[in-house]
C-alpha positions in Angstrom: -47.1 60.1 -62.7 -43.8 59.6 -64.1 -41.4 58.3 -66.6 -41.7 55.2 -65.4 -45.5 55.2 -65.7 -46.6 52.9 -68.5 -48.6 54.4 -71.8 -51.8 52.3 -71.3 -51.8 54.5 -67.5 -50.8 57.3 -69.0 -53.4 57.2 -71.6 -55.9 56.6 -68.8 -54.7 59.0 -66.7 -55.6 61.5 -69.8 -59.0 60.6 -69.9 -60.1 62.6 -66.5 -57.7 65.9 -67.7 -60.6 68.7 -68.5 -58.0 71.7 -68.8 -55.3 72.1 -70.9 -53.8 74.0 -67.3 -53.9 70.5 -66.0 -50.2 70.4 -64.5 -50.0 66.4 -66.1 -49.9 68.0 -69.5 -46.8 70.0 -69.0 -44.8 66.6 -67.0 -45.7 64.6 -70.2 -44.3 67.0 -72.3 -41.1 66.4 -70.9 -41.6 63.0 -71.5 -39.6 62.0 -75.4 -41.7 58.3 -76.2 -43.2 58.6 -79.1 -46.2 56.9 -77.4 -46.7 59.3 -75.3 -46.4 62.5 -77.4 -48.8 60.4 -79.5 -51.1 60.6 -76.9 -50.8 64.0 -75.9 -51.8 65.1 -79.2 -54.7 63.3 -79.8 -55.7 64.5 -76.3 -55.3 68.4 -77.2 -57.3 67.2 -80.9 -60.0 65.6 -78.5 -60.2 69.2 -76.5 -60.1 71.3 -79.5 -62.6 69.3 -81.2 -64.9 69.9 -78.0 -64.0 73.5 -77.7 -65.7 73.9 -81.7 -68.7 72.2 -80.5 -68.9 74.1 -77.2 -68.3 77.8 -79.6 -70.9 75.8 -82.3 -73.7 75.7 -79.9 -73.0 79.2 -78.2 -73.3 80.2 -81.8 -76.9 78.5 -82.2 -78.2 79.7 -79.0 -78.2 83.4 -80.9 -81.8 83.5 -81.5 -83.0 82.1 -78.7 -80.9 84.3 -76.4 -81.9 87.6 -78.2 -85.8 86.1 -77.2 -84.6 85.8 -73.8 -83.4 89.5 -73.2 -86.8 90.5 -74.7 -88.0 88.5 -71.5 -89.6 84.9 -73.3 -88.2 82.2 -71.3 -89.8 79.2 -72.3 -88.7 79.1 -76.0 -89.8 76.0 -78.6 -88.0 74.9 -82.2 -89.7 73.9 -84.8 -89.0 72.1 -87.8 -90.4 69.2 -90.1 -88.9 66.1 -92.4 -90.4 64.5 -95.3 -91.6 67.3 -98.0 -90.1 65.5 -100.8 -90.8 61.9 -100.3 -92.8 59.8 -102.7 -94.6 57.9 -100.3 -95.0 58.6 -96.1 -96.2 61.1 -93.8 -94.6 64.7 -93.1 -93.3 64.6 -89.6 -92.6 67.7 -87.7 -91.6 68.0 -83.9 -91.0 71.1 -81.8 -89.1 71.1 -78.7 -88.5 73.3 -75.6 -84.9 72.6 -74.7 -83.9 74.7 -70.8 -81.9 77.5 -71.1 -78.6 76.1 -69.8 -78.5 73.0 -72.1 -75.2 71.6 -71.9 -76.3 69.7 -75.8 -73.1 69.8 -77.9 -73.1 68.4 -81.7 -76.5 69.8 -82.0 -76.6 70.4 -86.0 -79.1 70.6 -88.8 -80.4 66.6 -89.3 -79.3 66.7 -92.6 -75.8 66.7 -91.8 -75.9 63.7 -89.5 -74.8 60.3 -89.8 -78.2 57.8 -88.9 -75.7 57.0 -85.4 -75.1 60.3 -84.6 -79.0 61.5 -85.4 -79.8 58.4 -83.1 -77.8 59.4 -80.0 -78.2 63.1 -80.4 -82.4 62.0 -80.5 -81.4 60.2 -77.2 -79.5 63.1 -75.3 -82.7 65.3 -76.7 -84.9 63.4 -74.7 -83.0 62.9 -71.7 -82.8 67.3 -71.5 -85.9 68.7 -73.3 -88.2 70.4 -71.4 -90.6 69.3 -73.6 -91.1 67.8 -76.8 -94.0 67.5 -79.6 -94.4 65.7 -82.8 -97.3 65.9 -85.2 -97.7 63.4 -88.0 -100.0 64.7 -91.1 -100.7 61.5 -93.7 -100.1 61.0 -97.1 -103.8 61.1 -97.2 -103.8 64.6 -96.2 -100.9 65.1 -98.0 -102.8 64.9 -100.9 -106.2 66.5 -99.7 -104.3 70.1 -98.8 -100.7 70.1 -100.7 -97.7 69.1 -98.6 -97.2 73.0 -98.2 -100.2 73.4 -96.1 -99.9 69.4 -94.3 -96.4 70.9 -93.4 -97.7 73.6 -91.9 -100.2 71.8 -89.9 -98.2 69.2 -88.8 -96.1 72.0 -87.4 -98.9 73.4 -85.3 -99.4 70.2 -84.0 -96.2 69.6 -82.6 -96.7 72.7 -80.7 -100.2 71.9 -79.5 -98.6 68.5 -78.3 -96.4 70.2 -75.8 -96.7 69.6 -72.4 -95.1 72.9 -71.7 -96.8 75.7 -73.8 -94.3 77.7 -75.7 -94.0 81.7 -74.8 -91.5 82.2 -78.1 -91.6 79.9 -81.2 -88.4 79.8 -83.4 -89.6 78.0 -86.7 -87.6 76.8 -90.0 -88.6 78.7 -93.1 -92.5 78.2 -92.4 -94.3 81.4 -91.5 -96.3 80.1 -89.2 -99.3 81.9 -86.3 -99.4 80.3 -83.5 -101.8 81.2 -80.5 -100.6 84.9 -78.9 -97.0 83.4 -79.3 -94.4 85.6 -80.9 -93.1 83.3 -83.7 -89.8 83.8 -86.0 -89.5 82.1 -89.0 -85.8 81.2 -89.8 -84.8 80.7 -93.6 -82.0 77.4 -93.1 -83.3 78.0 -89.2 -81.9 73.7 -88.1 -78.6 75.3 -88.9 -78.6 78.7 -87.0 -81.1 77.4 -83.9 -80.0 74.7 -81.7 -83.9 74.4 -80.9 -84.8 73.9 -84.6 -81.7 71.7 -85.0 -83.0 69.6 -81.9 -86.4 69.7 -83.5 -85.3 68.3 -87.2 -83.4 65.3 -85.5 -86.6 64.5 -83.7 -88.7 64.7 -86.2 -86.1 62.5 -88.7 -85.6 60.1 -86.4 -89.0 59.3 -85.7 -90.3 59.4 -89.4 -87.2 57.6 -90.7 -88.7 54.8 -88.1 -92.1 55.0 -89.4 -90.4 54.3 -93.4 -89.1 51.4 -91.6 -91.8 50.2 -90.0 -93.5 50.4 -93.6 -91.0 48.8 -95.2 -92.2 45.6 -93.5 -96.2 45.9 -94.5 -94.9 47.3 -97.9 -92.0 45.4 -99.2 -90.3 46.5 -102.2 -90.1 49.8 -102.4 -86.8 49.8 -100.6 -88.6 52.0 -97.5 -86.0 50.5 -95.0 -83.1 52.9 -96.8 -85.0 55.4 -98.8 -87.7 56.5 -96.1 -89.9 57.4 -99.2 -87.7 59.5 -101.3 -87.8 58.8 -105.1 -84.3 56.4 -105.1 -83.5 54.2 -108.1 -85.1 51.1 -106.2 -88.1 53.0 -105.3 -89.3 53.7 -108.5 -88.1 50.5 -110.0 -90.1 49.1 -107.3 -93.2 51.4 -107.9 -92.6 50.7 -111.9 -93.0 46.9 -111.1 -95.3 46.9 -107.9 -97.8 49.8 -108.7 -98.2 52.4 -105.8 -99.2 51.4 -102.0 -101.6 52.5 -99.5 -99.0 55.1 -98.5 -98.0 56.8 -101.5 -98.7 60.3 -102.5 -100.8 59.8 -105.3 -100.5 63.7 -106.2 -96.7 63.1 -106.7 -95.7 62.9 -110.2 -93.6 60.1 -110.1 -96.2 58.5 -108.5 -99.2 59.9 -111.1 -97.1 58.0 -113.6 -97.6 54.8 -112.6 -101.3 55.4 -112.2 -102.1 56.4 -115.7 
């Protein structure tokens, strides 16, 4: 490549440099259009922004490493969505991800934009070893205390598994599960790239349920508020009454039953 090379090539040619070694990096620093310092930047930004997610993940892979040198292999996350809603199930997924994943942006759901929770739930699948989800109703919700229907929608992600667990890394629950040595991680989907993976599955795939709902229970806004007490939610509750799905030992929801 040379000075002669345009900057639509040379910005392609950028796009298959991995190392900042690469011998293309030092000719185009020799090279004084501002296009083309412009895109040598953005392609050291581009490698130092993948470098932090490279040194986040290596980070989040503490716990499950420190399992592995006690000689568990096979090591599940688990975490659950939808404690505080109005109206829904709890949703909770645990997932076995291989000890080499090559996952970057891994990060509590929370944190996530609804695309990036959406392709991150895709690459998930593509590399899990195995992954669970159990659903526990508003029904049950109501029956046990969302304390105890979190709890047991956790166990049955990990039943579901195809691929029994030897380790369990969970968020914040204390949880017994089987013979399976189990740590319970207080803000766990943001030190545990397994309980990170578990939280976007188990968002994703509730958040789709709220909108599913939203279609057989119009009005409550379930499309953007996946059951959490919004403005339009209660104004729709104040005007509508409560549905088949709401949890009717919620207090904004006991309100509108009086």
């Amino acid at each position: 490549m040379s000075h002669r090379d345009s900057i639509a090539a040379i910005k392609q040619a950028l796009q298959t440099v991995k190392e900042p070694t690469d011998s293309l990096l030092e000719r185009l620093k020799a090279d004084e259009r501002k296009g083309v310092q412009l895109a040598l930047k953005q392609w050291y930004n581009r490698f130092d922004a993948a470098q932090q997610l490279i040194a986040k993940r290596e980070e989040m892979l503490t716990y499950e490493r420190a399992f592995q040198v006690k000689n568990y292999q096979v090591i599940a996350g688990v975490d659950e969505v939808g404690r505080g809603p109005l109206a829904g199930p709890v949703v909770a997924a645990a997932v076995i991800l291989p000890q080499n994943t090559q996952l970057i942006g891994i990060d509590d759901s929370k944190k996530l934009s609804f695309a990036k929770k959406q392709a991150l739930y895709e690459a998930i699948k593509a590399e899990a070893l195995a992954i669970g989800v159990g659903i526990v109703t508003e029904k049950t919700i109501d029956e046990i205390n969302i304390y105890e229907a979190s709890k047991v929608a956790m166990l049955d992600a990990l039943a579901q598994l195809e691929v029994q667990p030897e380790a369990v890394l969970v968020d914040a629950m204390p949880l017994i599960y089987k013979e399976t040595a189990v740590l319970s991680l207080i803000k766990g989907d943001q030190k545990s790239i397994s309980i990170a993976a578990a939280s976007i599955v188990a968002k994703v795939v509730r958040d789709q349920m709220m909108t599913d709902y939203a279609v057989t229970y119009p009005g409550y806004d379930f499309e953007h508020n996946f059951g959490y007490g919004t403005a339009k939610h209660l104004a729709g509750l104040e005007s509508l009454g409560a549905c088949p799905i709401h949890r009717l030992t919620f207090s904004p929801v006991k309100k509108v039953l009086r």
